[in-house]
DODOMI-497771 format. One line per field, with one value per residue (C-alpha): residue number from 1; residue in one letter; chain; x, y, z. Coordinates in Angstrom, 3 decimals, always signed. Layout:
residues N
nr <- [NUM_...] $
rest <- [A_...] $
kette <- [A_...] $
xx <- [X_...] $
yy <- [Y_...] $
zz <- [Z_...] $
//
This chain:
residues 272
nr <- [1_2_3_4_5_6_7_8_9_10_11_12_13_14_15_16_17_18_19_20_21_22_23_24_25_26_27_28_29_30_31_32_33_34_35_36_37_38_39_40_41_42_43_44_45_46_47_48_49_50_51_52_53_54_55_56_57_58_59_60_61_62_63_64_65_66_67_68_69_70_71_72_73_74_75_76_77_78_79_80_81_82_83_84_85_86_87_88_89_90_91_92_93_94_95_96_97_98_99_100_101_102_103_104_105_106_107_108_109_110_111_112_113_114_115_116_117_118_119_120_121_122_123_124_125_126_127_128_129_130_131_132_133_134_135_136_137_138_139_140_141_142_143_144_145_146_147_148_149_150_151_152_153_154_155_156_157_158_159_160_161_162_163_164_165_166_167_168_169_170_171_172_173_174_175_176_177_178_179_180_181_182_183_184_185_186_187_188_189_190_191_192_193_194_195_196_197_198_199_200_201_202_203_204_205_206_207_208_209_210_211_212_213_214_215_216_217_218_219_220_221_222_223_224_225_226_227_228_229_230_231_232_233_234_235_236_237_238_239_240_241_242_243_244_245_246_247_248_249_250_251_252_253_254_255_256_257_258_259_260_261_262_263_264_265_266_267_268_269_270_271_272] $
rest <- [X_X_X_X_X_X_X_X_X_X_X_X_X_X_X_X_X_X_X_X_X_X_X_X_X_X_X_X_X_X_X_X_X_X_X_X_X_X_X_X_X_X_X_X_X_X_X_X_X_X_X_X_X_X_X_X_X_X_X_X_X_X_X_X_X_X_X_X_X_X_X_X_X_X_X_X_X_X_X_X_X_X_X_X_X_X_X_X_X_X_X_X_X_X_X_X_X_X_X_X_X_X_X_X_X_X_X_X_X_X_X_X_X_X_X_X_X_X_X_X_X_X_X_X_X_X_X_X_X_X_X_X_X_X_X_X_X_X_X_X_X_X_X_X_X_X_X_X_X_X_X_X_X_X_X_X_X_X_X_X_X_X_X_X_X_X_X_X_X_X_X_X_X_X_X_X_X_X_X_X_X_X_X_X_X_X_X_X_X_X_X_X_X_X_X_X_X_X_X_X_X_X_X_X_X_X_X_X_X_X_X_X_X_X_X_X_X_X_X_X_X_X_X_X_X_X_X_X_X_X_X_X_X_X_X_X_X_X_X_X_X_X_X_X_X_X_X_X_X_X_X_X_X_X_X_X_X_X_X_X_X_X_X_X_X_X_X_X_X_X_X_X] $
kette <- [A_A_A_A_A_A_A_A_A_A_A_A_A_A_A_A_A_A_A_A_A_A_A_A_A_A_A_A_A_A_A_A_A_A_A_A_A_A_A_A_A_A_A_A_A_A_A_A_A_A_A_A_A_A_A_A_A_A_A_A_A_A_A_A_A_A_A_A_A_A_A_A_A_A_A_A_A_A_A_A_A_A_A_A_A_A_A_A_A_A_A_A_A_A_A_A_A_A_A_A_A_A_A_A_A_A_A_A_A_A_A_A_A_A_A_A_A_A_A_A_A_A_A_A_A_A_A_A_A_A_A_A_A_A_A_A_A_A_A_A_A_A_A_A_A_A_A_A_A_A_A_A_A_A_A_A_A_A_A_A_A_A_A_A_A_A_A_A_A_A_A_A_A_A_A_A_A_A_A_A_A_A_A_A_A_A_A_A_A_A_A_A_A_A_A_A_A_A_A_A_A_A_A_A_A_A_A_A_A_A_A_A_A_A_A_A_A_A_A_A_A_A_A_A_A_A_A_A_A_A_A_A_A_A_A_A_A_A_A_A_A_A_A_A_A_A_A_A_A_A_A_A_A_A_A_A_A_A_A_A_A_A_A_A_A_A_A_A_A_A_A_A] $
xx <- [-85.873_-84.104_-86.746_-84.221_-85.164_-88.482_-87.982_-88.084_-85.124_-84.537_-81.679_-81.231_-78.944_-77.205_-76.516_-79.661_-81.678_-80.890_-78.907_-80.547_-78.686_-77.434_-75.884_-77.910_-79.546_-82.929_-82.766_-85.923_-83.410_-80.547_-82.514_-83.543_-80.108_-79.018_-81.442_-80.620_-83.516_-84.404_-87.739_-86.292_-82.528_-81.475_-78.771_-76.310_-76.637_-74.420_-71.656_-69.697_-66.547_-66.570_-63.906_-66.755_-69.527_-67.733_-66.774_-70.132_-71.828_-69.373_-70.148_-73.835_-73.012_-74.430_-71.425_-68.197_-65.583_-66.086_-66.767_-70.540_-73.246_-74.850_-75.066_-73.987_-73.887_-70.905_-69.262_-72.492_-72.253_-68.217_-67.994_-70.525_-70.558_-72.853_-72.525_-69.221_-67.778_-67.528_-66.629_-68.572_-67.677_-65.081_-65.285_-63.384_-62.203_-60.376_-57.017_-56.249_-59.786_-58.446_-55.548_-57.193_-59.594_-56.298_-55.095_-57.730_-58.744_-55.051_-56.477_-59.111_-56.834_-59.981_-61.917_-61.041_-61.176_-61.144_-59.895_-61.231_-59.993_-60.915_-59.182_-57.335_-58.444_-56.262_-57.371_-55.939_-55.869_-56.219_-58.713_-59.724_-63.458_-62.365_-60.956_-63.468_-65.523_-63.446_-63.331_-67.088_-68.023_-64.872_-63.215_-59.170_-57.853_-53.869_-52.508_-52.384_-48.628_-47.665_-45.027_-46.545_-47.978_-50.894_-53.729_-57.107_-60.143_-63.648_-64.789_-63.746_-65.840_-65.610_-65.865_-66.549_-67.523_-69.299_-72.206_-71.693_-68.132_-69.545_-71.448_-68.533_-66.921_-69.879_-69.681_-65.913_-66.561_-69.539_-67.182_-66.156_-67.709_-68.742_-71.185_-71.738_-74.121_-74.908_-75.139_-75.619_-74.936_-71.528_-70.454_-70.091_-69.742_-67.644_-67.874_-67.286_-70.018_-72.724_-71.954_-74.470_-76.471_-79.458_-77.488_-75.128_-78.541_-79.361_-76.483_-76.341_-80.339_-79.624_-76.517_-78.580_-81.908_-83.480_-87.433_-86.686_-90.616_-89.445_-86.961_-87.412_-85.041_-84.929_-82.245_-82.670_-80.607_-79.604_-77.201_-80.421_-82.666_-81.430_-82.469_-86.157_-86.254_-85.092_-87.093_-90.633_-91.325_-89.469_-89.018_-87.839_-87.498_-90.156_-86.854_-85.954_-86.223_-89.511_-87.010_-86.641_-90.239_-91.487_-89.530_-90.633_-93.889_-93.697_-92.584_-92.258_-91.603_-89.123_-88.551_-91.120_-90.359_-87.096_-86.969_-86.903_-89.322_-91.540_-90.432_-91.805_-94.811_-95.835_-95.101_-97.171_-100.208_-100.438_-99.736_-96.535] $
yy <- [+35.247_+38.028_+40.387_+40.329_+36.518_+37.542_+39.808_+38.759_+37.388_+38.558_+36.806_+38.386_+38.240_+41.060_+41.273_+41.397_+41.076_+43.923_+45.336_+45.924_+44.830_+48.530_+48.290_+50.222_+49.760_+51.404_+54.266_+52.609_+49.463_+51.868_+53.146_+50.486_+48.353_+52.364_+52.163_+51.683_+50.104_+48.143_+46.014_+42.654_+41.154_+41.226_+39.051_+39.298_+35.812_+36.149_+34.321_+37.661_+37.775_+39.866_+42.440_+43.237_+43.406_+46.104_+47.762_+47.915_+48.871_+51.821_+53.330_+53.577_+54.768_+51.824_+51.311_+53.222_+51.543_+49.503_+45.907_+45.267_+45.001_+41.928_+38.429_+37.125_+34.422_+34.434_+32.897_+30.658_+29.243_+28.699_+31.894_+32.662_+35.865_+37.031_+40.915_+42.252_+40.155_+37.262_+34.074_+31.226_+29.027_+28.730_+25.600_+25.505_+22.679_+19.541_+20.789_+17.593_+17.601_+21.698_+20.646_+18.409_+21.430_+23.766_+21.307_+20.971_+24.596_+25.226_+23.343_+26.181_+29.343_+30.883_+30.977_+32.578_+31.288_+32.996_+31.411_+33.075_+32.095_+33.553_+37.073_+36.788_+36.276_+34.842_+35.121_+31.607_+32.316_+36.291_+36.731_+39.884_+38.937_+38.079_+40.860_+42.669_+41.218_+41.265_+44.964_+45.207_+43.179_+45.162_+42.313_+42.886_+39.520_+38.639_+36.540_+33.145_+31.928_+28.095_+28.639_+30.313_+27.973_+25.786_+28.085_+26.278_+27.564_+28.640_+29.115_+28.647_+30.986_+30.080_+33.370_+32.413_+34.798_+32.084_+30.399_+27.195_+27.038_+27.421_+24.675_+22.575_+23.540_+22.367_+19.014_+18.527_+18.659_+16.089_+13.207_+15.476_+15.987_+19.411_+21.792_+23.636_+26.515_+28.504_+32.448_+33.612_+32.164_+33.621_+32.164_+28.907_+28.277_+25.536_+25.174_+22.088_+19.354_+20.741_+23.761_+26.243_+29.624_+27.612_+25.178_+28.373_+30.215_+27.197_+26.874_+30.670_+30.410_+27.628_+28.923_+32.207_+30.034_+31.911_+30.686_+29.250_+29.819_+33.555_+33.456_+35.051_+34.834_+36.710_+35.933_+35.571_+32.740_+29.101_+29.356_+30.916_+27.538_+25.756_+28.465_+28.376_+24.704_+24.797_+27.665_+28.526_+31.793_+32.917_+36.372_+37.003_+40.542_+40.559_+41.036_+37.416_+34.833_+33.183_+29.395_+31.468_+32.859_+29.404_+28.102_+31.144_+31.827_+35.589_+37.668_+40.946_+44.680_+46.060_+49.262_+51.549_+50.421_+48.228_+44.768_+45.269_+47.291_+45.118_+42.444_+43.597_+45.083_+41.447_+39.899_+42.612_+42.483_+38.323_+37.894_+35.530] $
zz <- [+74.730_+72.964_+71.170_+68.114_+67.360_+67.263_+64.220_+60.708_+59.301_+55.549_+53.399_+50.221_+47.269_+45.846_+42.133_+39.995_+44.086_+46.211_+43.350_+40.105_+36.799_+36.842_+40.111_+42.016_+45.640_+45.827_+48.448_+50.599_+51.139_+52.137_+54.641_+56.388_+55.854_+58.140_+60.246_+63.939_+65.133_+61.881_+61.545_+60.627_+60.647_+57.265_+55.910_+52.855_+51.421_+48.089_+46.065_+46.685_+48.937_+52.486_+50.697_+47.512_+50.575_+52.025_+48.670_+47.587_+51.450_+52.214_+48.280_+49.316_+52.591_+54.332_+56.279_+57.879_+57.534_+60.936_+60.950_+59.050_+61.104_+59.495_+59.687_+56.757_+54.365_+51.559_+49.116_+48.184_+52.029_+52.507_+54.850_+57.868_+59.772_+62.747_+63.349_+63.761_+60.844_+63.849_+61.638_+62.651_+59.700_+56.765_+54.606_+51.714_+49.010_+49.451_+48.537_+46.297_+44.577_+44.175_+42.529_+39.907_+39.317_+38.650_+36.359_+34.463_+34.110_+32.593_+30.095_+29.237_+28.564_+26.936_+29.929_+33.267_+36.606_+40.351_+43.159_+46.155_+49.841_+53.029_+52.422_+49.663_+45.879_+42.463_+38.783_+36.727_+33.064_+32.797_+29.803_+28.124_+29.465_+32.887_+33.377_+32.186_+34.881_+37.561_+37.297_+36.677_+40.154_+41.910_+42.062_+42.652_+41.924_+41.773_+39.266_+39.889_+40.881_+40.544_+42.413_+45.377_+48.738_+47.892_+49.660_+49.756_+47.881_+49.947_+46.015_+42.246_+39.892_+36.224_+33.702_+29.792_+27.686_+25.309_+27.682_+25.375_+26.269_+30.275_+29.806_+28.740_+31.743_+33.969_+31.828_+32.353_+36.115_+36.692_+38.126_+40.859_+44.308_+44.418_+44.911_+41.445_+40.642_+37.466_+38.471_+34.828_+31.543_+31.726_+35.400_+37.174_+40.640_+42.552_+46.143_+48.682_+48.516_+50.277_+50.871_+49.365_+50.091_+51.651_+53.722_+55.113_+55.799_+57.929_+60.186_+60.627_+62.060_+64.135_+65.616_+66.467_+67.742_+64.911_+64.665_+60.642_+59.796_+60.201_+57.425_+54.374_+51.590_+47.895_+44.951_+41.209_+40.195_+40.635_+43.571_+45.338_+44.670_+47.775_+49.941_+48.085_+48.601_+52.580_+53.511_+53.283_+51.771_+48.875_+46.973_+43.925_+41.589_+38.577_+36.332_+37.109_+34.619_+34.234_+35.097_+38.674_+39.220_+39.075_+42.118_+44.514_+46.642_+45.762_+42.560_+43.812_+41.649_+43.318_+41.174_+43.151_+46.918_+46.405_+47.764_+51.422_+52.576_+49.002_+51.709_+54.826_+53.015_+52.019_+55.074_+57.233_+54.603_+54.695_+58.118_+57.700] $
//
């Protein structure tokens, strides 16, 4: 057997996980994510797009500009990488159920909506707050076109400013098949039914003949609860919120050693 499978597997999150709140990547975890010979696999499991991933690697140095390195989980489980940015899966929305969402959402001009695809991303209703967001999480939507091909959706994301008015949203869509997820009282997530950041972490261990009881995975918010319920052991920063630390094995302070090598220290010390 390949030594590699042997090694740890780490999935982590990245905003508010591996990135604090103030965008920042502790330099212990940009050392290992450099290293050549690292001590575990680690895998970006995130909501974020493969575009932002490379945005935010190459402004910590962590890549070059070549292909990432890293298996991957993105877009909450709609796109699967192994190294080299090799898709393995893309599995985005029914394009009718798609269309119903579009129509309804035109209904909501106060709240702003991105339509991510494989490698290209559109911003319906172009709100002050939206906007605002999609510059904050280097997003670099274009504007929605009716006119333009029908181009299926791997993701919706829902922006309100007003968390009541998100929950309305979340409401609206109950009768429809999807996968939904609350990042933050400001966003909702809409992916296929089924698809989701623990399910993707799945089929990206089994298609590697990864050993699952050496998986280890660390987020800090609702689109991170299927991977806590499918896997084992389960990490999350001591900044989460208490709703998150209850559904983990480990609460972990990641402000003196980060949350990778906080990680590996745990695993090492308790023998798992």
């Amino acid at each position: 057997m390949d030594n590699s499978k042997q090694l740890p597997v780490i999935a982590f999150d990245m905003d508010g996980t591996l990135m604090t709140h103030q965008d920042a990547i502790h330099p212990k975890d940009i050392e290992l994510l450099t290293m050549a010979d690292p001590p575990a696999i680690f895998v970006p499991t995130t909501g974020r797009s493969l575009y932002a991933i490379r945005r935010i690697f190459s402004e910590f140095k962590i890549c070059n500009g070549s292909p990432l390195s890293f298996p991957m989980v993105l877009q909450n489980g709609s796109l699967i990488y192994n190294p080299g940015e090799k898709l393995l899966r893309y599995t985005p929305l029914e394009l009718s159920t798609q269309n119903e969402l579009i129509r309804l959402f035109k209904t909501q001009p106060d709240v702003a909506f991105l339509l991510f695809s494989e490698d290209r991303l559109r911003l319906l209703n172009a709100t002050e707050f939206g906007l605002s967001e999609t510059r904050r999480y280097m997003f670099d939507p274009e504007i929605y076109d009716d006119d333009a091909p029908a181009v299926a959706c791997s993701k919706i994301l829902c922006i309100g400013q007003d968390p009541e008015k998100v929950r309305e949203i979340r409401e609206m869509v109950r009768d429809f098949n999807l996968e939904v997820a609350l990042s933050k009282p400001t966003i909702l997530e809409f992916n296929a039914p089924g698809v989701n950041k623990g399910s993707g972490l799945e089929y990206l261990v089994e298609a590697n003949g990864w050993d699952k009881h050496r998986v280890f995975c660390a987020g800090d918010g609702d689109n991170d609860l299927e991977m806590f319920r499918r896997f084992d052991i389960s990490f999350t920063p001591s900044t989460s919120s208490e709703e998150i630390k209850k559904r983990v094995t480990h609460v972990i302070d990641t402000h003196r050693d980060g949350l990778l090598s906080s990680i590996l220290h745990t695993i090492e010390r308790e023998k798992i």
